[in-house]
C-alpha positions as CSV (number, residue, x, y, z in Angstrom):
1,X,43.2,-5.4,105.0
2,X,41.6,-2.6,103.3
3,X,38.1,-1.2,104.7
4,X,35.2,1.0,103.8
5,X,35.4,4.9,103.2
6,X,34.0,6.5,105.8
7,X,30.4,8.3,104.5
8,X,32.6,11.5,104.7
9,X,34.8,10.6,101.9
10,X,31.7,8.6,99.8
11,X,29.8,12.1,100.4
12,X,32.7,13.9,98.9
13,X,33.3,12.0,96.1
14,X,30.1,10.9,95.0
15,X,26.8,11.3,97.0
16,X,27.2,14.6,97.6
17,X,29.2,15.9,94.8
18,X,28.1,18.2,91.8
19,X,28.7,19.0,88.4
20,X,30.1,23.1,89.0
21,X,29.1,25.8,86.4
22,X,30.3,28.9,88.4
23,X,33.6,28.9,90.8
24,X,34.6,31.3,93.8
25,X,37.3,33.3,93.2
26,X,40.0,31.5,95.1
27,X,42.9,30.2,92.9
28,X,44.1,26.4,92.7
29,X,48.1,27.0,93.0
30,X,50.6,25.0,90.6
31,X,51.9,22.8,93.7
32,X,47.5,21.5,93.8
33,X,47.6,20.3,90.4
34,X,51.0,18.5,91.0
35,X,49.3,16.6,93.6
36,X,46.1,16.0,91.9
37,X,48.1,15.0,89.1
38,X,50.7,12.6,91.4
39,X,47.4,10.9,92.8
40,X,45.8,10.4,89.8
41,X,48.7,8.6,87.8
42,X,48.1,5.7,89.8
43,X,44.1,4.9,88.3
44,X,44.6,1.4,86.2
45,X,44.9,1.0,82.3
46,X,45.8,-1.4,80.3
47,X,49.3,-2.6,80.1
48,X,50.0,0.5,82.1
49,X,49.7,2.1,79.0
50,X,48.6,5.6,80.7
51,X,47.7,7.6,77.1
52,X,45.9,10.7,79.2
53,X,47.9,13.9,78.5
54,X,46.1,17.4,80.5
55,X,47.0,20.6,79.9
56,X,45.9,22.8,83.0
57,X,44.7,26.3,81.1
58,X,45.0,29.1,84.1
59,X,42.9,32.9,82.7
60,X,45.0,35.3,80.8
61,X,46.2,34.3,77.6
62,X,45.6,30.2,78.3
63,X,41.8,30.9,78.5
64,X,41.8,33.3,75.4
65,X,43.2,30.5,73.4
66,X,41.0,27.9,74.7
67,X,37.6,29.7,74.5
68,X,37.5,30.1,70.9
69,X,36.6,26.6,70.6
70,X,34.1,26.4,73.1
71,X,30.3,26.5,71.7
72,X,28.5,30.0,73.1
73,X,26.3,29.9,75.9
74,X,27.1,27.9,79.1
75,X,30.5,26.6,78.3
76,X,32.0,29.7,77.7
77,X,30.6,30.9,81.0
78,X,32.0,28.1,82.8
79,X,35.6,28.4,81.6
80,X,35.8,32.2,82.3
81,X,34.7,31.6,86.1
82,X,37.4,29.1,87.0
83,X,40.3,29.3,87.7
84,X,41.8,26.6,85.7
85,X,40.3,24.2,83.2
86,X,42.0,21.3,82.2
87,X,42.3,19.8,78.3
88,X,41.9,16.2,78.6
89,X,43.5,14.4,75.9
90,X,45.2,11.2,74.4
91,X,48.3,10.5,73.1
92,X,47.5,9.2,70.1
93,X,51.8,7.1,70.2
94,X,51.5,6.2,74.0
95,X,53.0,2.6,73.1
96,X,56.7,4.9,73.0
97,X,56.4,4.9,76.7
98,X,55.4,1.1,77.0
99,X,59.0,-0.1,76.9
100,X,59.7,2.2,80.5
101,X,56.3,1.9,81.8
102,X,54.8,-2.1,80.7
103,X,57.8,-4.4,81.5
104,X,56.1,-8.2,81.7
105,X,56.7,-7.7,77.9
106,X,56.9,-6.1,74.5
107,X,53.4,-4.6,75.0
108,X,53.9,-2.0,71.9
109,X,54.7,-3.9,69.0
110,X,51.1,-4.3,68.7
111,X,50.0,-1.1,69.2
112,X,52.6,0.6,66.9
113,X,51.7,-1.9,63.9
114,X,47.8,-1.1,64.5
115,X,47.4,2.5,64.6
116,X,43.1,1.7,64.9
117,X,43.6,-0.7,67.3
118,X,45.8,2.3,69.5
119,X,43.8,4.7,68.9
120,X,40.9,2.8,70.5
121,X,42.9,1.9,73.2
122,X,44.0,5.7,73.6
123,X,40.5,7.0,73.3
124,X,39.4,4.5,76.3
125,X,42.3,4.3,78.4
126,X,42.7,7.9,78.4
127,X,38.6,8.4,79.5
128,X,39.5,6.6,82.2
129,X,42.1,8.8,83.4
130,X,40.0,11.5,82.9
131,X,37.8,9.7,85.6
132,X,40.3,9.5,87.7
133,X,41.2,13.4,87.9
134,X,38.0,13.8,88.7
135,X,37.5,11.7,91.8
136,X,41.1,12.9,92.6
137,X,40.1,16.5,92.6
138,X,37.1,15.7,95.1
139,X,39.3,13.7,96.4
140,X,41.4,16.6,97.4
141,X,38.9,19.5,98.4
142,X,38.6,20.7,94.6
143,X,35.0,20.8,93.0
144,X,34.8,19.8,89.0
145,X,32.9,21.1,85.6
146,X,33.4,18.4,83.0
147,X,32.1,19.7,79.6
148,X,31.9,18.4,76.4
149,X,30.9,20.9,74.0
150,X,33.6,22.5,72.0
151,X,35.5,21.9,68.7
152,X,37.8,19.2,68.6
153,X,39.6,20.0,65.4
154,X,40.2,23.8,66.5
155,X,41.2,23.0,70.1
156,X,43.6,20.4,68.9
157,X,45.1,22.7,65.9
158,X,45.7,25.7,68.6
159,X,47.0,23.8,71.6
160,X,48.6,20.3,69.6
161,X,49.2,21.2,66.2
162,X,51.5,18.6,65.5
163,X,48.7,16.1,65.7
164,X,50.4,13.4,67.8
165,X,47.8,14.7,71.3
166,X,43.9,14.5,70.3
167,X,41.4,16.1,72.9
168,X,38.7,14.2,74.3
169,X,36.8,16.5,77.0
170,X,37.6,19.5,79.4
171,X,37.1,19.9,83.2
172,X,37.2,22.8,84.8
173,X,38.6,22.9,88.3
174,X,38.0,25.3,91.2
175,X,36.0,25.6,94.6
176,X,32.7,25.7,93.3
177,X,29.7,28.2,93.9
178,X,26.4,26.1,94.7
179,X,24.5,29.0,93.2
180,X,25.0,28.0,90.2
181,X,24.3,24.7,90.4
182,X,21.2,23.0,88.7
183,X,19.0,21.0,90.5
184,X,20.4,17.6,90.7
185,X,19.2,15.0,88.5
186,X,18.2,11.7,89.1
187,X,20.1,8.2,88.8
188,X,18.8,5.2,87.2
189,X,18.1,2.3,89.7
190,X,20.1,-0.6,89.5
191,X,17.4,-2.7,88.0
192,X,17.3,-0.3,84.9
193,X,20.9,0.0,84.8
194,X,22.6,-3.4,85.8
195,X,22.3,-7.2,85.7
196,X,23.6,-9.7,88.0
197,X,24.7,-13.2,85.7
């Protein structure tokens, strides 16, 4: 039977956890994003269908490519403190991999024949996972910068120029300094935000 985190782990992941615009200078090594990467895989989408793709952009030459495509200001700033910043994005074919990943039954047929109807599905699934690196990160120590903000079209054309991967939004990843933090904002209450039918 399966029980309640402990306040610990709902502080970590959620109550107490920030959006990060500035990073310490302590690295995230390549055997930390294997792991975020092998507990995120597991998040639910539909018919398995798992259309995320991440590129994990370290400084050096990764970040030079990446930061032309980021508007000025903020963004630019965030990127350039941490230590790695990760390119969510879709596969925009992800029903290729149904046949290995989807067994019940021939979930891609659909899919192939409907390239709008897979490109929604890609587009939602692959927000999703995007969630779920997030809450893995905290999950595993790391502190997150999610951004919007940039150019799709010239991101996509320098890092997938052969179309097939489409970007959707960019986290940057790190152990985070509160400094520059924002003041948090507030929530919605329940009442503003929900119904119970």
């Amino acid at each position: 039977m399966k029980t309640q985190l402990d306040q610990a782990a709902l502080n970590q992941l959620f109550l107490e956890a920030r959006t990060f615009n500035t990073f310490t200078a302590k690295a995230v090594d390549d055997a930390t994003l294997k792991k975020l990467y092998d507990l995120l895989k597991w998040g639910p989408t539909a018919v398995n269908c798992q259309p995320a793709r991440y590129v994990f952009v370290r400084g050096g030459a990764g970040r030079a490519r990446l930061l032309p495509s980021l508007m000025p200001g903020g963004n630019v700033a965030k990127v350039e403190s941490a230590p790695v910043t990760v390119i969510v994005a879709f596969d925009s074919q992800f029903y290729q991999h149904l046949a290995s990943q989807w067994t019940a039954y021939d979930a891609a047929k659909p899919f192939a024949a409907d390239a709008a109807m897979a490109g929604e599905a890609a587009f939602r699934n692959g927000s999703l996972q995007g969630a779920y690196l997030i809450l893995a990160a905290r999950a595993l120590g790391l502190d997150c910068g999610p951004m919007s903000g940039f150019d799709n079209a010239k991101l996509d054309a320098e890092f997938f120029p052969d179309g097939r991967f489409k970007s959707n939004f960019l986290v940057s990843l790190g152990y985070g300094d509160e400094s520059g933090c924002y003041p948090r904002g507030p929530r919605l209450a329940f009442d503003e935000a929900a119904l119970i039918v």
